[in-house]
C-alpha positions in Angstrom: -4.7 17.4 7.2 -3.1 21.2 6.4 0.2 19.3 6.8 0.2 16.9 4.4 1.1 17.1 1.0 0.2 14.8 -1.3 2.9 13.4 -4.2 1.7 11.8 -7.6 3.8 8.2 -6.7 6.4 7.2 -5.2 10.1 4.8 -6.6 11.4 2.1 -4.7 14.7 0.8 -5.9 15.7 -2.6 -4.2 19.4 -4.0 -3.9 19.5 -5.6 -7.1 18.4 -2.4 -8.5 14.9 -2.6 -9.9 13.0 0.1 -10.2 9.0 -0.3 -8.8 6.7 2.7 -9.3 4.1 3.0 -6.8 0.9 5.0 -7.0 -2.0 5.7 -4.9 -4.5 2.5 -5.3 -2.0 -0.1 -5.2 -1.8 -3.3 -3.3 1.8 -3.6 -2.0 3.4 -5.5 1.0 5.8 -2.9 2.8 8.4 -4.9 5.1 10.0 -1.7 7.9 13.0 -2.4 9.0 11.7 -3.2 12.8 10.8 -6.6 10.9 7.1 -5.6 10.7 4.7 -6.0 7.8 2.0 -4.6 6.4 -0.5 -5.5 3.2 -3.2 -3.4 1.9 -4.0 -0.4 -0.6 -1.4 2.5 -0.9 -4.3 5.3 0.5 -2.1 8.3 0.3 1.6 9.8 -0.3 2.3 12.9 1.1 4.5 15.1 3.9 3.9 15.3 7.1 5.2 17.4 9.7 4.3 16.8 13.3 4.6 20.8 14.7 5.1 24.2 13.0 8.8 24.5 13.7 9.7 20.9 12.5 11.0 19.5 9.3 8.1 17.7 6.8 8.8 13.6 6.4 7.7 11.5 4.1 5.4 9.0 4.2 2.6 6.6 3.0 -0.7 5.5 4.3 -1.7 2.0 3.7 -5.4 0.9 4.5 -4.8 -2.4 5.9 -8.5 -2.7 6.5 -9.9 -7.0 7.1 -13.5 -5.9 6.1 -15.6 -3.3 5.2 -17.3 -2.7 8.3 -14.1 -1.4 10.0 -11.3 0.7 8.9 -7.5 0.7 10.1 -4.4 2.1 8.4 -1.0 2.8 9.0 0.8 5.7 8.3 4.4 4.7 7.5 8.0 7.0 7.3 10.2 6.2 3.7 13.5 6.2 6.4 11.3 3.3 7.9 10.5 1.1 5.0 12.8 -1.6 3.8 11.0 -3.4 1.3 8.0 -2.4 -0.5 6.1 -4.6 -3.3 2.9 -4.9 -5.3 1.1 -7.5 -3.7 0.9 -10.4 -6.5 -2.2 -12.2 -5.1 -4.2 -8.6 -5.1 -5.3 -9.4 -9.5 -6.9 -12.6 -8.8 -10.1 -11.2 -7.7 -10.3 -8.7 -10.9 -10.3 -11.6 -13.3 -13.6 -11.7 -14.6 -15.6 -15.4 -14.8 -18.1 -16.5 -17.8 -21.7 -16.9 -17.3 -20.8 -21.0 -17.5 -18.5 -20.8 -15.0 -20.0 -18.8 -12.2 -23.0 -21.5 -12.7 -21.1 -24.0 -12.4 -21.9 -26.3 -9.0 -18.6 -27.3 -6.7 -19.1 -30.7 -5.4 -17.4 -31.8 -2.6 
């Protein structure tokens, strides 16, 4: 890893203009502009530069890990990205249930 560098966040500014702010830890949807798309965490920002004598790029890592018995990520260029979001759906397992309703029985 002695060529990465790692940046605090990272702005996305879409073609109407809004501003996201992006930081390590954050469920997003990235849509590249080969029509592929990834969901998971935002693992890391940084630089990376393939060989000594090259330019640094940037780019993100996103964990797109299914499970926790496996890991797989992908590291991803900011030339390559077309769309990047916070993933809406990632908050609905941090709400927090009563006592009454995690006893509660789901009939069928």
């Amino acid at each position: 890893m002695a060529n990465i560098e790692a940046l605090a966040s990272i702005k996305f500014t879409d073609n109407n203009g809004n501003e996201n702010t992006f930081t390590k830890g954050d469920s997003v949807i990235c849509c590249l502009k080969d029509k592929t798309r990834y969901k998971g965490i935002l693992a890391f920002i940084g630089q990376y530069q393939d060989n000594d004598g090259t330019e640094p790029f940037n780019v993100i890592c996103i964990d797109t890990s299914k499970s926790k018995m496996s890991y797989s990520s992908e590291i991803v260029k900011f030339t390559d990205i077309d769309y990047i979001c916070k993933n809406p759906l990632s908050d609905i397992r941090k709400v927090t249930m009563s006592k009454d309703w995690q006893d509660r029985k789901t009939s069928l």
